[in-house]
ZAMI-740627 format. One record per residue: residue in one letter; residue number from 1; x, y, z of N, C-alpha, C in turn. Coordinates in nm, 3 decimals, decimal comma, m for minus. Layout:
<rs>
+------+-----+---------+---------+---------+---------+---------+---------+---------+---------+---------+
: code : pos :    n_xx :    n_yy :    n_zz :   ca_xx :   ca_yy :   ca_zz :    c_xx :    c_yy :    c_zz :
+------+-----+---------+---------+---------+---------+---------+---------+---------+---------+---------+
:    a : NUM :       X :       Y :       Z :       X :       Y :       Z :       X :       Y :       Z :
...
+------+-----+---------+---------+---------+---------+---------+---------+---------+---------+---------+
</rs>
This chain:
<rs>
+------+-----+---------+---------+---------+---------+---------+---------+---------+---------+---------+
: code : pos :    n_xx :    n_yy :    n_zz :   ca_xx :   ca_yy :   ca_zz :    c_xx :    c_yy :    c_zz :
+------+-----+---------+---------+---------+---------+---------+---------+---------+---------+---------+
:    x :   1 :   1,026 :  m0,728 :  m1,291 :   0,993 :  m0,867 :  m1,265 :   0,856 :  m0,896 :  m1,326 :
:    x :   2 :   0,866 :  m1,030 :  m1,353 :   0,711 :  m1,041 :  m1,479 :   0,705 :  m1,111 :  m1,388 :
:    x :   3 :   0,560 :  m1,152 :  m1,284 :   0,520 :  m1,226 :  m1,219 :   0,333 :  m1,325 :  m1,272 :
:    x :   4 :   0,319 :  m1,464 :  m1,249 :   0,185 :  m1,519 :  m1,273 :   0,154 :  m1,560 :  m1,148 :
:    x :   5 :   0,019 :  m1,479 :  m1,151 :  m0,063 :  m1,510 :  m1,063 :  m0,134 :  m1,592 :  m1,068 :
:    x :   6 :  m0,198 :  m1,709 :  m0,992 :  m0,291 :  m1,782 :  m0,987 :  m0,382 :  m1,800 :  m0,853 :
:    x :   7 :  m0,499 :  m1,740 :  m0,903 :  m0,619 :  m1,779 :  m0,798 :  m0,673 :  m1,913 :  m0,827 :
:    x :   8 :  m0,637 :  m2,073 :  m0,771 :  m0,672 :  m2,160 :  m0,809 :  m0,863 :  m2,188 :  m0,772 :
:    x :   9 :  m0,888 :  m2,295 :  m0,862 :  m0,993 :  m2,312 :  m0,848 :  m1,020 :  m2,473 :  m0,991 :
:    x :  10 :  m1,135 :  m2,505 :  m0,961 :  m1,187 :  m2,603 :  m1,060 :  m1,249 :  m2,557 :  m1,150 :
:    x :  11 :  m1,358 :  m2,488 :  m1,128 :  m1,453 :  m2,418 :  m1,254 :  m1,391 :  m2,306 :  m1,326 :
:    x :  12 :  m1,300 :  m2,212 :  m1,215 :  m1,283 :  m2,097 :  m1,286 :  m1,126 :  m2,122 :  m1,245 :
:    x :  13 :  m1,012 :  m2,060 :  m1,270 :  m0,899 :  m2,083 :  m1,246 :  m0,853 :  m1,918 :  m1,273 :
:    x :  14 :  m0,826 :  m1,822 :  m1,165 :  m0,754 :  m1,714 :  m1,196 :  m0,653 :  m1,705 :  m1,283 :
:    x :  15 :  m0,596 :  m1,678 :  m1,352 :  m0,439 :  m1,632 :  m1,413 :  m0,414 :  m1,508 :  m1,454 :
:    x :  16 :  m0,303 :  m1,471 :  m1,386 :  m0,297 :  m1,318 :  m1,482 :  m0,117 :  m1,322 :  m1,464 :
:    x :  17 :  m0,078 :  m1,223 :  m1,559 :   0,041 :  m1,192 :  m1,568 :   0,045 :  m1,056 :  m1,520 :
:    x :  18 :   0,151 :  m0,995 :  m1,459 :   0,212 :  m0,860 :  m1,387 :   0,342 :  m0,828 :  m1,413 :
:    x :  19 :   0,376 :  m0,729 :  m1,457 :   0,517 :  m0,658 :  m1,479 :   0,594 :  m0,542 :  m1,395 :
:    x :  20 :   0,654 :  m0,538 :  m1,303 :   0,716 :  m0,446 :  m1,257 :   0,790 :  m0,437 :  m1,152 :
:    x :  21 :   0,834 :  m0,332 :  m1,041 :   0,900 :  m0,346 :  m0,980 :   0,852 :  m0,276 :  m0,846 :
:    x :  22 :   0,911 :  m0,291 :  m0,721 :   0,883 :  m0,174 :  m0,619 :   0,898 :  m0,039 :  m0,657 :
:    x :  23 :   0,815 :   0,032 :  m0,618 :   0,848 :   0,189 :  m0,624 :   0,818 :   0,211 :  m0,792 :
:    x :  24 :   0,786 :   0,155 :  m0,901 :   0,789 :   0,164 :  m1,033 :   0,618 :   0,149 :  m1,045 :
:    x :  25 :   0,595 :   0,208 :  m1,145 :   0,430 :   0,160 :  m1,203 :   0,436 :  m0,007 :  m1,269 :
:    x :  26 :   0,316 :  m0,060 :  m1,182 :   0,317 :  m0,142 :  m1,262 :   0,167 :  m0,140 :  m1,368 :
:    x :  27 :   0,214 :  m0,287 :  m1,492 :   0,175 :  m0,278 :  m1,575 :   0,131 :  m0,442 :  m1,576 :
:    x :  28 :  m0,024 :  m0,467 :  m1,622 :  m0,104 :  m0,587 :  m1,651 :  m0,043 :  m0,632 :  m1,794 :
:    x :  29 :  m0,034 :  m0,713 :  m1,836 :   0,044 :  m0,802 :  m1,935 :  m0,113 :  m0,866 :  m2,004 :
:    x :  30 :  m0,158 :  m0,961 :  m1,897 :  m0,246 :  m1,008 :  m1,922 :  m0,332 :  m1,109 :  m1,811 :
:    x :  31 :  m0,511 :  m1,131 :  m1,816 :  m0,573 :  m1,167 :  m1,700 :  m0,682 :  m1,240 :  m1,758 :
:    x :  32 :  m0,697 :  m1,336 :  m1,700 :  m0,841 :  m1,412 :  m1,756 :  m0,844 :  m1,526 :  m1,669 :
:    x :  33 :  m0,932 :  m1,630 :  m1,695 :  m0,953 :  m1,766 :  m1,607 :  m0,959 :  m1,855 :  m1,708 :
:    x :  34 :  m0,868 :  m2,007 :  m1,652 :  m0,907 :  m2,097 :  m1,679 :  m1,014 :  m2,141 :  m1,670 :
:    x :  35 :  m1,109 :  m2,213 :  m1,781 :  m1,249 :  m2,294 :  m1,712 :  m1,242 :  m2,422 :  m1,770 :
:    x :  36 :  m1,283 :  m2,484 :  m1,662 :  m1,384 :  m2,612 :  m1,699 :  m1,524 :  m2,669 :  m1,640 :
:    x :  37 :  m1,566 :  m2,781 :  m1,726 :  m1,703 :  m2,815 :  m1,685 :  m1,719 :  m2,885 :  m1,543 :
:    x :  38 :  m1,823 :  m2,860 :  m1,456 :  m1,825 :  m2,908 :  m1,365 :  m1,933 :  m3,051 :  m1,417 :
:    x :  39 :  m1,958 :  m3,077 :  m1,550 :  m1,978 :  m3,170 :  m1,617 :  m1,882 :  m3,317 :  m1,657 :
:    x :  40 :  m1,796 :  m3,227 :  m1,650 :  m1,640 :  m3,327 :  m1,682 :  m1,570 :  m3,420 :  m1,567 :
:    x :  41 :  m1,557 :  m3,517 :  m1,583 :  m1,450 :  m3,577 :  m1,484 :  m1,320 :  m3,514 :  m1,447 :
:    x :  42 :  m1,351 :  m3,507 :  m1,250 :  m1,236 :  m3,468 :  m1,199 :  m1,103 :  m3,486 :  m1,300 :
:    x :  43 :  m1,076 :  m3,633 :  m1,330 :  m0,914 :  m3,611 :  m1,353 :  m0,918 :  m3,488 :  m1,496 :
:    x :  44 :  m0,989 :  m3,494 :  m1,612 :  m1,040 :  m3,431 :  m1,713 :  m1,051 :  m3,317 :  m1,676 :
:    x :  45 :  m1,074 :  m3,221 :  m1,593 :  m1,081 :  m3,113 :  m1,528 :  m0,928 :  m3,029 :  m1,510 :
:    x :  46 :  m0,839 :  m3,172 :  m1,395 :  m0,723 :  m3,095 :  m1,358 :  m0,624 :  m3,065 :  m1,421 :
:    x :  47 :  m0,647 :  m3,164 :  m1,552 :  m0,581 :  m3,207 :  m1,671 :  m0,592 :  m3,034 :  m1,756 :
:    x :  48 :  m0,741 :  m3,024 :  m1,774 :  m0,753 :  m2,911 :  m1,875 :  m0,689 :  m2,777 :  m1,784 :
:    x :  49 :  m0,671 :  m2,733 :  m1,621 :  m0,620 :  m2,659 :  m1,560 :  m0,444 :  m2,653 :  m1,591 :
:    x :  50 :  m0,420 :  m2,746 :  m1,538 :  m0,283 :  m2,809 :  m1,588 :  m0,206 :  m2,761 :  m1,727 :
:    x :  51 :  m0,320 :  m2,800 :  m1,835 :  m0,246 :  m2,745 :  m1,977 :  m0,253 :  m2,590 :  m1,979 :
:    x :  52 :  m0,399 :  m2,516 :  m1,930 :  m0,428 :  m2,397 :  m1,919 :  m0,267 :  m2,367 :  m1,842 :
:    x :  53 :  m0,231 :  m2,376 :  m1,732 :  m0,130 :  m2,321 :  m1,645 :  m0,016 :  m2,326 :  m1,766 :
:    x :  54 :   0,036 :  m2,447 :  m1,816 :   0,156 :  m2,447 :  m1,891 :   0,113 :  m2,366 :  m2,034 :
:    x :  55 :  m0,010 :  m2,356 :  m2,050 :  m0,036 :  m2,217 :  m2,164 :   0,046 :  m2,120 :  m2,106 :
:    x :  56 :  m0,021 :  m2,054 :  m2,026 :   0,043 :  m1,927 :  m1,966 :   0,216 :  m1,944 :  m1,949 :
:    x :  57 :   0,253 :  m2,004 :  m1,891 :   0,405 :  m2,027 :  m1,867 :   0,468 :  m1,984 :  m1,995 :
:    x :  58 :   0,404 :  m2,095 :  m2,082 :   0,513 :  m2,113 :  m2,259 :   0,456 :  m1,963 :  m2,266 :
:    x :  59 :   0,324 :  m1,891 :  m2,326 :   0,352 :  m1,780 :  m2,362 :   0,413 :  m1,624 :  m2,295 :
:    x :  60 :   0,387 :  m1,633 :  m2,185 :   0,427 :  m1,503 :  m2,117 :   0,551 :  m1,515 :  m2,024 :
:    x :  61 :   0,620 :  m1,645 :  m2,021 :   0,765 :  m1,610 :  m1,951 :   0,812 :  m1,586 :  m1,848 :
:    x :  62 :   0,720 :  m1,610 :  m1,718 :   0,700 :  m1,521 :  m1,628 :   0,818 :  m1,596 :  m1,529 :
:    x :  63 :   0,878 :  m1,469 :  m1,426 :   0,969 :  m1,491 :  m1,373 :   0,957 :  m1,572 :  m1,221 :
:    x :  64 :   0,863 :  m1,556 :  m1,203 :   0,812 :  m1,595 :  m1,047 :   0,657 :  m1,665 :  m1,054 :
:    x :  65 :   0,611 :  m1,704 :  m0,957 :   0,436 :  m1,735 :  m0,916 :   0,375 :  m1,717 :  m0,800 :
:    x :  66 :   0,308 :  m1,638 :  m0,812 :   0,217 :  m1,628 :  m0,663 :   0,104 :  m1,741 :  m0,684 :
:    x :  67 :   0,064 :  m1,796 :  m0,605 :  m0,056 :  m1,896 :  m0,564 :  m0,076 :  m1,843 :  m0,397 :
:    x :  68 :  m0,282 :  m1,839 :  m0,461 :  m0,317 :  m1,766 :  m0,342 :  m0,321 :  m1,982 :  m0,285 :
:    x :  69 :  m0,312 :  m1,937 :  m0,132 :  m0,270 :  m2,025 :  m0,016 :  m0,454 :  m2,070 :   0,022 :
:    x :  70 :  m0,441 :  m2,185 :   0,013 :  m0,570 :  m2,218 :   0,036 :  m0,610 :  m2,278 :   0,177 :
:    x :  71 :  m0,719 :  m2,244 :   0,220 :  m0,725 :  m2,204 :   0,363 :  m0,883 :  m2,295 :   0,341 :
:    x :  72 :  m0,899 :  m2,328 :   0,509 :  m1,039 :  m2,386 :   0,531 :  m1,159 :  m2,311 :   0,500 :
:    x :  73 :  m1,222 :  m2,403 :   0,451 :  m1,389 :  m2,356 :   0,424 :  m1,466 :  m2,364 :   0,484 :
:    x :  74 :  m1,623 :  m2,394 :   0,546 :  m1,712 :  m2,471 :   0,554 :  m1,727 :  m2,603 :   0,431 :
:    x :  75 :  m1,703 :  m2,553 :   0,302 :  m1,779 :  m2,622 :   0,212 :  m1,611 :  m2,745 :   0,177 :
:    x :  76 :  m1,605 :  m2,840 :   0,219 :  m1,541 :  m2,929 :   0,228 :  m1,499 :  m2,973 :   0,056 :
:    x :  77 :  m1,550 :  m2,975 :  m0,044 :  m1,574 :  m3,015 :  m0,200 :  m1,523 :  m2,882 :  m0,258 :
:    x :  78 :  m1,562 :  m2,809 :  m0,208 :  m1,498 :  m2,680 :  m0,268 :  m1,350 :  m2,614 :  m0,229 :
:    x :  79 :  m1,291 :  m2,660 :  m0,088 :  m1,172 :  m2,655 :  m0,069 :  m1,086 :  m2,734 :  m0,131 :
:    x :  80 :  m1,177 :  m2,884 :  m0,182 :  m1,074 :  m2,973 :  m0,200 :  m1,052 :  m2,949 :  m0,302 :
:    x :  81 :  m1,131 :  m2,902 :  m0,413 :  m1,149 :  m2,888 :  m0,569 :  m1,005 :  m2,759 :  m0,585 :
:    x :  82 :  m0,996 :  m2,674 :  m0,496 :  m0,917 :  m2,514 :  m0,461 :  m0,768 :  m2,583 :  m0,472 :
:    x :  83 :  m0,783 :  m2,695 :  m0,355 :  m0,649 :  m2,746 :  m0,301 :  m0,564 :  m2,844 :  m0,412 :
:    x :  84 :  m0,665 :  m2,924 :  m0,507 :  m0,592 :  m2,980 :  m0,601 :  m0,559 :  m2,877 :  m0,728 :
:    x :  85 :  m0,648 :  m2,766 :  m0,722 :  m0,615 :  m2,667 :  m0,842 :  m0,480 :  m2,585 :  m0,772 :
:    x :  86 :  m0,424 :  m2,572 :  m0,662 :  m0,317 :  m2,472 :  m0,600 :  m0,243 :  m2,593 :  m0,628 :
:    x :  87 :  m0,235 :  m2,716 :  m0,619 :  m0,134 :  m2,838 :  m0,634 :  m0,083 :  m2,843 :  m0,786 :
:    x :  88 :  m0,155 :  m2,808 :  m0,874 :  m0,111 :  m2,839 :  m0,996 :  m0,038 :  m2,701 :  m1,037 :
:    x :  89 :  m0,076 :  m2,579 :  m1,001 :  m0,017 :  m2,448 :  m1,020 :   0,080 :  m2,470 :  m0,939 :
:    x :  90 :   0,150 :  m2,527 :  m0,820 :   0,260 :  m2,506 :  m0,756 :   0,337 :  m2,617 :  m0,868 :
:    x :  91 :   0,335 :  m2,758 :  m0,892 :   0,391 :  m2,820 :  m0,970 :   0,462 :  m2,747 :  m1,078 :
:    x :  92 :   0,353 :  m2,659 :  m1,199 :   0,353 :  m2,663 :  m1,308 :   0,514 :  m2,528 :  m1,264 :
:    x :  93 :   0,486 :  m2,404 :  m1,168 :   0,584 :  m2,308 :  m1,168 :   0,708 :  m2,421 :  m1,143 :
:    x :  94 :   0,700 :  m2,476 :  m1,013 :   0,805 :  m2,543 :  m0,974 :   0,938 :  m2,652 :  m1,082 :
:    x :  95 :   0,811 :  m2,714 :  m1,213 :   0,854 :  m2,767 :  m1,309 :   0,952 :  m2,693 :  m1,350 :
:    x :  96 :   0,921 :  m2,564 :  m1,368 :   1,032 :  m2,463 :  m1,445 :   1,137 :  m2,402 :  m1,393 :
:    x :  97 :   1,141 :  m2,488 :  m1,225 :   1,246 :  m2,370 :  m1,155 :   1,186 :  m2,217 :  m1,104 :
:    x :  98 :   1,098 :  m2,166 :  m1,150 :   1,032 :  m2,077 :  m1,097 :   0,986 :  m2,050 :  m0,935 :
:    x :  99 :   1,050 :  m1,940 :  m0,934 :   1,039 :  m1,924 :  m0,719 :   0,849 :  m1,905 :  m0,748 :
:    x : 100 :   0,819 :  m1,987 :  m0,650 :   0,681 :  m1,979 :  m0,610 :   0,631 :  m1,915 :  m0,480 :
:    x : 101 :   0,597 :  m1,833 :  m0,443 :   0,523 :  m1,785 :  m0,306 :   0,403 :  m1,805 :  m0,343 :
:    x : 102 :   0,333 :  m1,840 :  m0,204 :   0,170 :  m1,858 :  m0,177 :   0,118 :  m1,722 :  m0,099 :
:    x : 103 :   0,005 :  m1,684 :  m0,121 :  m0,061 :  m1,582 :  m0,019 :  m0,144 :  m1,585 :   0,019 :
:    x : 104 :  m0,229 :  m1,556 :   0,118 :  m0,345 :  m1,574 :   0,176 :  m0,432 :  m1,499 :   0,095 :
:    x : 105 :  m0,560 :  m1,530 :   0,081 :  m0,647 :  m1,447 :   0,065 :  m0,640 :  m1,263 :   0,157 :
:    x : 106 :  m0,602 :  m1,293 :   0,257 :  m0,630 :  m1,178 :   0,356 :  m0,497 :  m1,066 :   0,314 :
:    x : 107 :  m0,370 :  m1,137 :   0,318 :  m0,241 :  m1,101 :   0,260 :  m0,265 :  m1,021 :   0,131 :
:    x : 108 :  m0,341 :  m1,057 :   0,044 :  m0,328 :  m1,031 :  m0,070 :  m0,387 :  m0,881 :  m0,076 :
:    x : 109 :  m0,565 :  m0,895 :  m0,017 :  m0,661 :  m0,811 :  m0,009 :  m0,563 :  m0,687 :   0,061 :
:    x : 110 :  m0,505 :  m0,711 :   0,189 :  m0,433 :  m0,606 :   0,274 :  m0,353 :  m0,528 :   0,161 :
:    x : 111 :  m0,260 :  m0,615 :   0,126 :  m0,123 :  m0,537 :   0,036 :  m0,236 :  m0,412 :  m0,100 :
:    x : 112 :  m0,314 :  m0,462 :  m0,160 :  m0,385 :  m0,446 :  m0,254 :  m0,529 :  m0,309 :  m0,229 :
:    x : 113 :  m0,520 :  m0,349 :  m0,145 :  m0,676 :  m0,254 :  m0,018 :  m0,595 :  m0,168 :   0,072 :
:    x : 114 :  m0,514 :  m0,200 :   0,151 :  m0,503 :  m0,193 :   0,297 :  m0,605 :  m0,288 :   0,395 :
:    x : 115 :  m0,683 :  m0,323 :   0,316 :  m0,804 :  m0,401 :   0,499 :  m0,782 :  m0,548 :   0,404 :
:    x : 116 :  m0,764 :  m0,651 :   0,508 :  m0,766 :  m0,773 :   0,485 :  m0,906 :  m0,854 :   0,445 :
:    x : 117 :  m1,000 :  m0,786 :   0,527 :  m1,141 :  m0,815 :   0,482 :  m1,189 :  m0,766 :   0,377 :
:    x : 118 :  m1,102 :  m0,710 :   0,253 :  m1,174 :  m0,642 :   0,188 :  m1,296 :  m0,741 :   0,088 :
:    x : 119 :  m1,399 :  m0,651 :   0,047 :  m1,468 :  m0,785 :  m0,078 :  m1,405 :  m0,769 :  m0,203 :
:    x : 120 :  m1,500 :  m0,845 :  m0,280 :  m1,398 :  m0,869 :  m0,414 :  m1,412 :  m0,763 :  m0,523 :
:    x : 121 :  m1,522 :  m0,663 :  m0,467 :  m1,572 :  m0,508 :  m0,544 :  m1,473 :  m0,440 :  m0,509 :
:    x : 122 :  m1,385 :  m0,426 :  m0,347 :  m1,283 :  m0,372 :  m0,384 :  m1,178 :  m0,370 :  m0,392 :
:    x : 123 :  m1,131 :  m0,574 :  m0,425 :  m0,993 :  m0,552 :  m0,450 :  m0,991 :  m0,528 :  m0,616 :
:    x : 124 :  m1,125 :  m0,532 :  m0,670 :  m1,089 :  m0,478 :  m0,802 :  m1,093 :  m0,353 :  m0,863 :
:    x : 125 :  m1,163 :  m0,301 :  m0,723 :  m1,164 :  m0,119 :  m0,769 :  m0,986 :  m0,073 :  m0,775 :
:    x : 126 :  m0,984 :  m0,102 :  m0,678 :  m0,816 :  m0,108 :  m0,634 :  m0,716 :  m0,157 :  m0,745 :
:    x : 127 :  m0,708 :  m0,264 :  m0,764 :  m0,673 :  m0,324 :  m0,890 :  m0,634 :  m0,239 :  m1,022 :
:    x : 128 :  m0,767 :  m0,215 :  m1,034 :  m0,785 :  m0,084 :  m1,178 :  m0,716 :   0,005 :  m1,131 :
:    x : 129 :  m0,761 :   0,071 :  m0,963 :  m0,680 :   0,234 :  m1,037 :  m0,540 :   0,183 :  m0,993 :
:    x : 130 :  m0,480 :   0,071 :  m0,934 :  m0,297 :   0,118 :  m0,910 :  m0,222 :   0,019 :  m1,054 :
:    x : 131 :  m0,313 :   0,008 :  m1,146 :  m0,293 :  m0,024 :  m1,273 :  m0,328 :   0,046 :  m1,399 :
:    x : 132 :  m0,443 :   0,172 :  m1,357 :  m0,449 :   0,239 :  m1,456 :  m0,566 :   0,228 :  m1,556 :
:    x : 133 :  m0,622 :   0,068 :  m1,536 :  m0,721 :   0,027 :  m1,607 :  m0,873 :   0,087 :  m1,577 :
:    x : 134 :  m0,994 :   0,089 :  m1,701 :  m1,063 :   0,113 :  m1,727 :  m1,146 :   0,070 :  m1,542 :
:    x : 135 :  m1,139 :  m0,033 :  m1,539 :  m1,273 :  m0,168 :  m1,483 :  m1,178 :  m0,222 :  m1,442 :
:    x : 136 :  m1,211 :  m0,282 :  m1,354 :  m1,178 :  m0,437 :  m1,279 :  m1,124 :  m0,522 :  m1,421 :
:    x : 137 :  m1,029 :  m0,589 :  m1,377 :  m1,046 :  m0,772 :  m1,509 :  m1,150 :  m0,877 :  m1,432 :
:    x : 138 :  m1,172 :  m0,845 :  m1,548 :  m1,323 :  m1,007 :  m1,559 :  m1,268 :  m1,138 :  m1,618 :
:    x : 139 :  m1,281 :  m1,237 :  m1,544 :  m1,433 :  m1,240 :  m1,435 :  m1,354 :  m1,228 :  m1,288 :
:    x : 140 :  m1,411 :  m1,203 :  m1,190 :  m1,339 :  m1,173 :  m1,092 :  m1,248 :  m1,274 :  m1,038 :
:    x : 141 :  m1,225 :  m1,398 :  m1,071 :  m1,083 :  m1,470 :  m1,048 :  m0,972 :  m1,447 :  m1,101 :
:    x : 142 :  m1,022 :  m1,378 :  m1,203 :  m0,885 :  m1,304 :  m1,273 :  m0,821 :  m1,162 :  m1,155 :
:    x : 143 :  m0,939 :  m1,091 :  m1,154 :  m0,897 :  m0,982 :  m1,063 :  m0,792 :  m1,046 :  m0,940 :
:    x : 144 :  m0,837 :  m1,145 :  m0,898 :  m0,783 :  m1,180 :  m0,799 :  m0,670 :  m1,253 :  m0,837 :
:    x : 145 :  m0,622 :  m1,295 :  m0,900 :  m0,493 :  m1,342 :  m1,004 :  m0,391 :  m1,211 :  m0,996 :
:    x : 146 :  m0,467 :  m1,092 :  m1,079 :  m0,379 :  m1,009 :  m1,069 :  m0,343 :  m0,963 :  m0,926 :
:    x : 147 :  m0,473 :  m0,968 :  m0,824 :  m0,386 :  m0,868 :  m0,714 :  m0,273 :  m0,997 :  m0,621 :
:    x : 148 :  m0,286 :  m1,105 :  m0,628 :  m0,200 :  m1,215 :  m0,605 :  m0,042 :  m1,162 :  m0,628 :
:    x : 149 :  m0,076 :  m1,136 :  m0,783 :   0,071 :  m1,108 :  m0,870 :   0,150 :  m0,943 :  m0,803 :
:    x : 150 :   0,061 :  m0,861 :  m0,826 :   0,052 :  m0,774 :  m0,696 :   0,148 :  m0,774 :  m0,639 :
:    x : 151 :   0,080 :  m0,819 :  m0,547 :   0,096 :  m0,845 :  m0,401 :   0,247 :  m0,944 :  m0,393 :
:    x : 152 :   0,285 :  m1,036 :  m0,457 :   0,406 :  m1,093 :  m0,470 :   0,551 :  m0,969 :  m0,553 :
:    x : 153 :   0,458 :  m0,867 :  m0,621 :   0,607 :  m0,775 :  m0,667 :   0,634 :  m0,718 :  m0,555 :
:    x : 154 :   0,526 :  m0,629 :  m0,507 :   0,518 :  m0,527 :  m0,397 :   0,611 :  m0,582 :  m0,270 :
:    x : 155 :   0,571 :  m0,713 :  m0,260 :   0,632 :  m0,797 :  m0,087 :   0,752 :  m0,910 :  m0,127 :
:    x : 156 :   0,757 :  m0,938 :  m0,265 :   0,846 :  m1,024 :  m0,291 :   0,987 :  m0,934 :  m0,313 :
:    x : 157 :   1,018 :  m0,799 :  m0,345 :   1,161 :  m0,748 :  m0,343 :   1,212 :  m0,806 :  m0,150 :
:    x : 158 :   1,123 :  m0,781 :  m0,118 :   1,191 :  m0,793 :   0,063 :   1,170 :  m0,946 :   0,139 :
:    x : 159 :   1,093 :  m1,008 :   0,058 :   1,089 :  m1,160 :   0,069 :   1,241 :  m1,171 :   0,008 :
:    x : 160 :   1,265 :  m1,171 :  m0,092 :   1,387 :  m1,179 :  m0,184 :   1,527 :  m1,109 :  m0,082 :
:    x : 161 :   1,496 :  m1,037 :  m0,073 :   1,628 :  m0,984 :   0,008 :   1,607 :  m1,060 :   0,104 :
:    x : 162 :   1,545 :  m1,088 :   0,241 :   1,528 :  m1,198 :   0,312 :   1,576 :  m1,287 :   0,343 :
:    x : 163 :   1,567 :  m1,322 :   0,194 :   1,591 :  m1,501 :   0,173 :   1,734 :  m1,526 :   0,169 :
:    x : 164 :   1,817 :  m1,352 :   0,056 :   1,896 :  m1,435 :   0,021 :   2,043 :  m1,349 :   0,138 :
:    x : 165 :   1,967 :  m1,280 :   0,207 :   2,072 :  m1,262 :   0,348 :   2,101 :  m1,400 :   0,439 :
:    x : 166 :   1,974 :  m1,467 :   0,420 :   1,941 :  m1,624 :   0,492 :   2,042 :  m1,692 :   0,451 :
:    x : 167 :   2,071 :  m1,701 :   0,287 :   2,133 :  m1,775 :   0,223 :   2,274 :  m1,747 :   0,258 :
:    x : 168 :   2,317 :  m1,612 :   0,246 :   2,490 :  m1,578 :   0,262 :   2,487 :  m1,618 :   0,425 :
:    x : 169 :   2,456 :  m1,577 :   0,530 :   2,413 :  m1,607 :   0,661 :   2,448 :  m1,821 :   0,680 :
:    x : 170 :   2,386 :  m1,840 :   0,610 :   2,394 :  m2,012 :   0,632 :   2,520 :  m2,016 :   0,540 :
:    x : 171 :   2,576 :  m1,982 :   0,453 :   2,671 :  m2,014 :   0,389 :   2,812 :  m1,982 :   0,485 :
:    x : 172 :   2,806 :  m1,881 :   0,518 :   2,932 :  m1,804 :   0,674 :   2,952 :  m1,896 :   0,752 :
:    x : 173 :   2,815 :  m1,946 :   0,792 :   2,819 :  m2,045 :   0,905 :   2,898 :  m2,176 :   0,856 :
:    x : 174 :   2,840 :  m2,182 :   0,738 :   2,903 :  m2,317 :   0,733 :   3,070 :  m2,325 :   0,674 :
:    x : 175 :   3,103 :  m2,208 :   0,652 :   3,237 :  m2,179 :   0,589 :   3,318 :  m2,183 :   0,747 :
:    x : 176 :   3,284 :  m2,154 :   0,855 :   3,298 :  m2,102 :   0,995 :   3,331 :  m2,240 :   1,040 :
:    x : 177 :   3,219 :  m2,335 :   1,025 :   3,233 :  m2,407 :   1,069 :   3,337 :  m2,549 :   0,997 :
:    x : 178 :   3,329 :  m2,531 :   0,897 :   3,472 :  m2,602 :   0,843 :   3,598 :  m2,533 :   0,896 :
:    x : 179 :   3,632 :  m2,398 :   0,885 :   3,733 :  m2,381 :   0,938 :   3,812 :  m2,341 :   1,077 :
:    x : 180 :   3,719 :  m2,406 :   1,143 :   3,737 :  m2,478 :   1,261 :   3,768 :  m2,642 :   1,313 :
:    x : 181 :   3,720 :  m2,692 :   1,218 :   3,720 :  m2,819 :   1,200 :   3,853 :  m2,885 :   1,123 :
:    x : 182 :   3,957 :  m2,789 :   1,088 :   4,052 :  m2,837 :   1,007 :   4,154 :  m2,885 :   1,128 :
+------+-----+---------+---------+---------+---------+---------+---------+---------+---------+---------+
</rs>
């Protein structure tokens, strides 16, 4: 499974791509951040995030999207700036039909760390070695992109099974319940 991660944001915008499966090594594709100026007008901003996101899409293909889940701040401008950058990354996957899951910050760190509190030194120590890489990916919204993507292979095979027992499950029922109704 090729999964894109996105750590949203205004200035910096996580993205990374992830390849693999449960129980399999995985493998980084590719990780970096969107940027823009905090010089620029909002709409000019979400706009340049926006094309950045459908960059990634057209070139790397990706089968799924994690978006980390944006959660309260203190800093009110900076959630909101988070919350319209997770709005345009849920759009842009959703445009394509692409299954989207969100994760918490804490979700992510756990699957990636084990401790939910971890800092961001070591979800990228972590990062590197269950990827193999040199260093962390820079700049650290990327890191956090990838462990997003992560964190959606690792928990998304059993999200996936989940869902789609849910699915045959509601389908029985409703086969059940027509043929009763005849």
């Amino acid at each position: 499974m090729r999964v894109l991660g996105i750590d949203p944001g205004l200035t910096r915008c996580g993205v990374a791509v992830v390849e693999g499966s449960i129980g399999r090594p995985l493998r980084l594709i590719a990780a970096d951040a969107i940027r823009t100026s905090s010089d620029t007008d909002l709409p000019q901003r979400l706009l340049g995030i926006e094309r950045g996101i459908e960059e990634w899409l057209d070139k790397y293909e990706p089968e799924a999207a994690a978006v980390e889940r944006v959660f309260a701040q203190h800093n009110l401008s900076t959630v909101m700036g988070t919350a319209q950058a997770s709005g345009l990354a849920l759009v842009c996957a959703a445009r394509r039909g692409l299954p989207v899951v969100t994760h918490t910050p804490s979700e992510a760190k756990a699957a990636i760390t084990g401790n939910g509190r971890a800092d961001k030194a070591q979800v990228g120590t972590m990062v590197a070695r269950i990827l193999g890489l040199d260093g962390p990916p820079k700049p650290a919204d990327a890191a956090d992109a990838v462990a997003l993507a992560i964190c959606n292979i690792w928990r998304g095979g059993a999200r996936s099974r989940v869902a789609q027992a849910q699915q045959d499950f509601a389908r029985k029922v409703e086969l059940a319940r027509r043929a009763r109704g005849r």
